[in-house]
SEKOLRO-382901 format. One record per residue (C-alpha): residue in one letter; x, y, z negated. Coordinates in Angstrom, 3 decimals. Each point is the difference from the previous one (the first is absolute). Layout:
REM SEKOLRO-382901
   code       east      north         up
      A          X          Y          Z
...
END
This chain:
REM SEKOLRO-382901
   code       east      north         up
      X    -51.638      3.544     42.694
      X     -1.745     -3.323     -1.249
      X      2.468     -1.809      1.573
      X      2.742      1.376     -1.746
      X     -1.667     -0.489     -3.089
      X     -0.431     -3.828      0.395
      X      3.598      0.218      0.891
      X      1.207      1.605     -3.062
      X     -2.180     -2.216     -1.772
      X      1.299     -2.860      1.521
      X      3.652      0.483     -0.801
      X     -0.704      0.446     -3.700
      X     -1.119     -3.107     -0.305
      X      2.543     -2.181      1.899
      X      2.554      2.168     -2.033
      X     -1.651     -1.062     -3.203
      X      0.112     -3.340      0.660
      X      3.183     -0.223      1.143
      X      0.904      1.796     -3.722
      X     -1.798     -3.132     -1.301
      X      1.744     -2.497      1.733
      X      3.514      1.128     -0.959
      X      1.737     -2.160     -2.290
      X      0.115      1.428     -3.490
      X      3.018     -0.635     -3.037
      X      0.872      1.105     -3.157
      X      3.600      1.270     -0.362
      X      1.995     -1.863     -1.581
      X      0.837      1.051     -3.635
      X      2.935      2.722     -0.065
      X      3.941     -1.232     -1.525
      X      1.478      2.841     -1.119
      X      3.416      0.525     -1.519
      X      0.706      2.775     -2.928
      X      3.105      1.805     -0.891
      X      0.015      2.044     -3.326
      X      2.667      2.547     -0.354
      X      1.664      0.494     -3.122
      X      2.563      2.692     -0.711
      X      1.387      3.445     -0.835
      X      0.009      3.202      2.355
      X      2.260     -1.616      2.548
      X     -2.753     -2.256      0.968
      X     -3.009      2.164     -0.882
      X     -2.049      1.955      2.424
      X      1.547      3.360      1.457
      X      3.252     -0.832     -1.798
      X      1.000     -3.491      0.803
      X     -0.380     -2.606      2.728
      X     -3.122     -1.712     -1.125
      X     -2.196      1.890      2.252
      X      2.169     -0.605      3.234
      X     -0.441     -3.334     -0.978
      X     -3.517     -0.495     -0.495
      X     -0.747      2.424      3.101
      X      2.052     -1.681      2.676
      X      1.648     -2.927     -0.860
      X     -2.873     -2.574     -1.003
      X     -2.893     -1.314      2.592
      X     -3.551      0.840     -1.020
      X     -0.377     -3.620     -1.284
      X      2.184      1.761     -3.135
      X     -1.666      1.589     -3.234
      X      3.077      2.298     -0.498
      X     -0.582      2.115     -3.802
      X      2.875      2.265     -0.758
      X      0.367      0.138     -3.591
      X      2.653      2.036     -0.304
      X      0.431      2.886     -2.725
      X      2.582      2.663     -0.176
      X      1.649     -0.163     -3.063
      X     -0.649     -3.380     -1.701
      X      1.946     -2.749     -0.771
      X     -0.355     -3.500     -1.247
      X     -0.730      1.296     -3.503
      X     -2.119      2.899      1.134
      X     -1.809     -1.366      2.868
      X     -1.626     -2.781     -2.668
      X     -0.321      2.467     -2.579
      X     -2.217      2.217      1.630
      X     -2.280     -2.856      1.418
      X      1.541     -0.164      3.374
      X      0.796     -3.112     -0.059
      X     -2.801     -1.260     -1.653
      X     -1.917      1.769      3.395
      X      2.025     -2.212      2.650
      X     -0.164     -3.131     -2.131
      X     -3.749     -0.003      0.894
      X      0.182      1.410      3.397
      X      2.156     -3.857      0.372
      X     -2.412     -2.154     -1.451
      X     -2.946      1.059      2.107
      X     -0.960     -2.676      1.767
      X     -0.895     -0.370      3.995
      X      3.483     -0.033      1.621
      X      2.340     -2.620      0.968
      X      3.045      1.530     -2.067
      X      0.592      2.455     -1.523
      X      3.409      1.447     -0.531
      X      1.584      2.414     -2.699
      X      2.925      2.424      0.995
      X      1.909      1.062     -2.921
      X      2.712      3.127      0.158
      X      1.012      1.918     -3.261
      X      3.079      0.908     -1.832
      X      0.738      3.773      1.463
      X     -2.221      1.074     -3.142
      X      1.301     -2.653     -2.587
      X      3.529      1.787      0.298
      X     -1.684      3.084     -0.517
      X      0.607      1.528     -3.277
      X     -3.725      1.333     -0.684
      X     -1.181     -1.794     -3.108
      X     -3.104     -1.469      1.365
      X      1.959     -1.234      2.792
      X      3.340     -1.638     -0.296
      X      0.523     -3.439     -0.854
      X      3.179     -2.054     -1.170
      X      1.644     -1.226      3.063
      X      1.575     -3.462     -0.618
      X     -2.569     -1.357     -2.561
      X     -3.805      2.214      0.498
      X      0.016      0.509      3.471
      X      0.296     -3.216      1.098
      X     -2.254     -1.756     -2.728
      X     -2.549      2.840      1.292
      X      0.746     -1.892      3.578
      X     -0.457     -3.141     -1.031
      X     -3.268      0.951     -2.041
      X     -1.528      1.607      3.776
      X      1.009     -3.402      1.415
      X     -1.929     -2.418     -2.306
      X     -2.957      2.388      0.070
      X     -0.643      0.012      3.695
      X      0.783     -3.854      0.488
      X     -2.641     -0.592     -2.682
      X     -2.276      2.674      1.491
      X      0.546     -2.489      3.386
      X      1.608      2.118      2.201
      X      3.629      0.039      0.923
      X      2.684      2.550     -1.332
      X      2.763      1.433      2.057
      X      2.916      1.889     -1.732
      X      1.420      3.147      2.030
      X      3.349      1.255     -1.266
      X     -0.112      3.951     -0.224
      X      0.366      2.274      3.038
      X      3.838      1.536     -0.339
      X      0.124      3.354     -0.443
      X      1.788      2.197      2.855
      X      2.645      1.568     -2.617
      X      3.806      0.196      1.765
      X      3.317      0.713     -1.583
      X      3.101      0.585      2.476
      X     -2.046     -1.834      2.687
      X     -1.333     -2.916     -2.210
      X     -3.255     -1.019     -0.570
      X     -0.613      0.155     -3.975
      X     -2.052     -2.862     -0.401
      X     -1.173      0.615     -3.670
      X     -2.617     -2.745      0.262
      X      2.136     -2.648      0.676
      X      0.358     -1.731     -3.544
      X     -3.734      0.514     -0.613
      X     -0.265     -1.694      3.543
      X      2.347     -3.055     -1.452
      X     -2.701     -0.655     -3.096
      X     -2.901     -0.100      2.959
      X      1.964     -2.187      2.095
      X      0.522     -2.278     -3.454
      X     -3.679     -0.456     -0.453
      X     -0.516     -1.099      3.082
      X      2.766     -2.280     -0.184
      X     -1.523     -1.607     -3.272
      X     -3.177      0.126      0.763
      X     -0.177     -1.116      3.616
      X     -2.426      2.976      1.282
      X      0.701      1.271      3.499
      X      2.353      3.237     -0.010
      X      0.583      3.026      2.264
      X      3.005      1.561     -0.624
      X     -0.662      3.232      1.620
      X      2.730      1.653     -2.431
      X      2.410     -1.807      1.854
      X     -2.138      0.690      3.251
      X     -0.076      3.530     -1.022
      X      3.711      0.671     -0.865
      X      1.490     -1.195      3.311
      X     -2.540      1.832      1.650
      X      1.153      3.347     -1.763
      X      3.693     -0.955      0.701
      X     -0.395     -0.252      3.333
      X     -1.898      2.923      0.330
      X      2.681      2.048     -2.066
      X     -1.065      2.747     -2.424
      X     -1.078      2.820      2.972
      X     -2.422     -2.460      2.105
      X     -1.450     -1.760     -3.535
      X     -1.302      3.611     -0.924
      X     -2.676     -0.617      2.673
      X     -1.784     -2.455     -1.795
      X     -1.563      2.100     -2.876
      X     -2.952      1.978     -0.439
      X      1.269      3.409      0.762
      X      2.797      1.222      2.166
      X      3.072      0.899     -2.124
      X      1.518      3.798     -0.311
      X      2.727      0.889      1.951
      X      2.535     -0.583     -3.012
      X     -1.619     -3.286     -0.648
      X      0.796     -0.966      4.060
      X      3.435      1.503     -0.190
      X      0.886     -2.267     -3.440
      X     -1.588     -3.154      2.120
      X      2.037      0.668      2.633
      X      3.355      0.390     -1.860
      X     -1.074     -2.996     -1.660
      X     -0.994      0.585     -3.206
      X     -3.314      0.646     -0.863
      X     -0.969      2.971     -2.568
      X     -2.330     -0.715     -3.346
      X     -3.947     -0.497      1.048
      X     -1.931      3.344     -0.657
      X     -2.758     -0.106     -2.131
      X     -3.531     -0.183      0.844
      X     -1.615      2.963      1.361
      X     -2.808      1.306     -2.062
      X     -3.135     -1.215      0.549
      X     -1.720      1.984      2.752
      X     -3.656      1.826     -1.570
      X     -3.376     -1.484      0.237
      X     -2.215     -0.362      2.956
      X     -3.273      1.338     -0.109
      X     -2.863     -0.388      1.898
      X     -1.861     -3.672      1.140
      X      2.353     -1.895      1.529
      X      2.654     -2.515     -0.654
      X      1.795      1.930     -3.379
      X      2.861     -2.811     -0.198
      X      3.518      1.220      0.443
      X      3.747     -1.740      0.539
      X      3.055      2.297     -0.890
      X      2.534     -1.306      2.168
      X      3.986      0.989     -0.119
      X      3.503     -0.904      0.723
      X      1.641     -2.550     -1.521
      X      2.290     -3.232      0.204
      X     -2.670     -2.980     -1.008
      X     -3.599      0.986      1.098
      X     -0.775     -0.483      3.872
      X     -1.869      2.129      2.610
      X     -2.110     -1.054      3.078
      X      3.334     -0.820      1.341
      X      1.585     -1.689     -3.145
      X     -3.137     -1.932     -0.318
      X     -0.280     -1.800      3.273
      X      3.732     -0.881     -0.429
      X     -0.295     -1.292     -2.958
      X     -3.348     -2.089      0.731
      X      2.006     -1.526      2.710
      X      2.596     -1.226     -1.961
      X     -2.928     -1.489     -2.598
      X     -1.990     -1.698      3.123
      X      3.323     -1.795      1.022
      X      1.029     -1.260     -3.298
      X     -3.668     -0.630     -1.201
      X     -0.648     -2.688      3.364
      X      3.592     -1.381     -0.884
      X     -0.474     -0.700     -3.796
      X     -4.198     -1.012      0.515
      X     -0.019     -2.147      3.520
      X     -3.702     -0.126     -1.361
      X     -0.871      3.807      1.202
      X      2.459      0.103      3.075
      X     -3.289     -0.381      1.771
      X     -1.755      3.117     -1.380
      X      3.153      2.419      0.400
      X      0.531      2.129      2.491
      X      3.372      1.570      0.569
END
């Protein structure tokens, strides 16, 4: 028994100093990248492409914040203090750039008075406003023209975005910030999907009267919302998401399309974070 003792004993100590001969650094201090997401419902959680995004297509070296709220737009998003909220989520300090996504105008053609905005003249001074803000904040802005909706007429896509797209596309012109045009992106997606496969990408399936209309090509009028479903009791997590059919807002499906389509674009327009995206 003594013999195994001294044995035991024995290895302890030539395995602590071998821990105290083995040669000892500091890490070295981290780089990280950040990505601030700033939109309406087609980029916000649950009802956009924003969490797609952040989930799978950046590498871990990527602060991705999805700042996306249903129902805003560049008037409303500021109004409320949104905006005010991802200005200072840029200017925090600690990463080696930080860039600003920027997706609106499905909400400024709305006609709810604390939403809508003038197109030619408002809405873009509201872009160019975002723009000079972030660049002073020290980060980077990125304009995203709006995600089409999936509306058909006799087989056509009815791109109602398009104009609103133009004015984003002008900005970015004038005021030399990187663009991606996922309107464009979107649309010829949506074409070449035709009416029938499109209805795929939203949050719900559609009735069968809503497939049949797809498939003849011409899509019916979006129901409205369902109601909202009743409370949840007990301890748990109490937060609820009332999903439904529609031709703009994106399921799981929808979602990982559509973050695809922003990955590619996004690498193309900033060769700066082609490194950090996955596709």
């Amino acid at each position: 028994m003594r013999w195994l003792v001294a044995a035991a004993t024995a290895a302890l100590f030539v395995g602590g100093a071998q821990a105290q001969e083995r040669e000892r650094t500091d890490a070295p201090l981290l780089e990280p990248y950040k990505i601030i997401l700033v939109g309406d419902s087609t980029m916000a959680p649950h009802s956009g492409w924003g969490g797609a995004f952040c989930a799978h297509h950046v590498k871990s070296a990527v602060a991705c914040l999805n700042a996306g709220r249903g129902g805003r737009s560049t008037r409303s998003y500021r109004q409320e203090g949104g905006w005010d909220i991802a200005l200072a989520e840029a200017k925090v300090p600690g990463y080696r750039g930080t860039w600003v996504l920027i997706q609106f105008a499905h909400n400024d053609q709305s006609s709810r008075p604390e939403r809508w905005t003038e197109q030619a003249t408002e809405f873009p001074a509201n872009l160019r406003r975002f723009v000079e803000q972030v660049r002073a904040a020290g980060a980077t802005p990125v304009l995203v023209t709006p995600l089409t909706r999936r509306e058909f007429k006799d087989g056509k896509l009815k791109n109602t975005l398009a104009s609103w797209s133009d004015q984003v596309r002008g900005v970015a012109r004038a005021m030399d910030v990187p663009l991606v045009d996922l309107n464009a992106l979107s649309a010829a997606q949506a074409e070449e999907m035709g009416a029938e496969l499109a209805t795929k990408l939203a949050q719900e399936p559609p009735t069968a009267e809503e497939l049949a209309a797809a498939k003849a090509g011409t899509t019916l009028t979006a129901r409205p919302a369902p109601p909202e479903p009743p409370p949840i009791a007990g301890e748990g997590a109490r937060g609820q998401v009332t999903r439904k059919f529609d031709y703009t807002h994106l399921g799981n499906v929808g979602a990982e399309v559509t973050a695809q389509l922003v990955t590619q674009a996004l690498a193309r327009a900033v060769p700066g974070l082609r490194s950090q995206l996955v596709r």
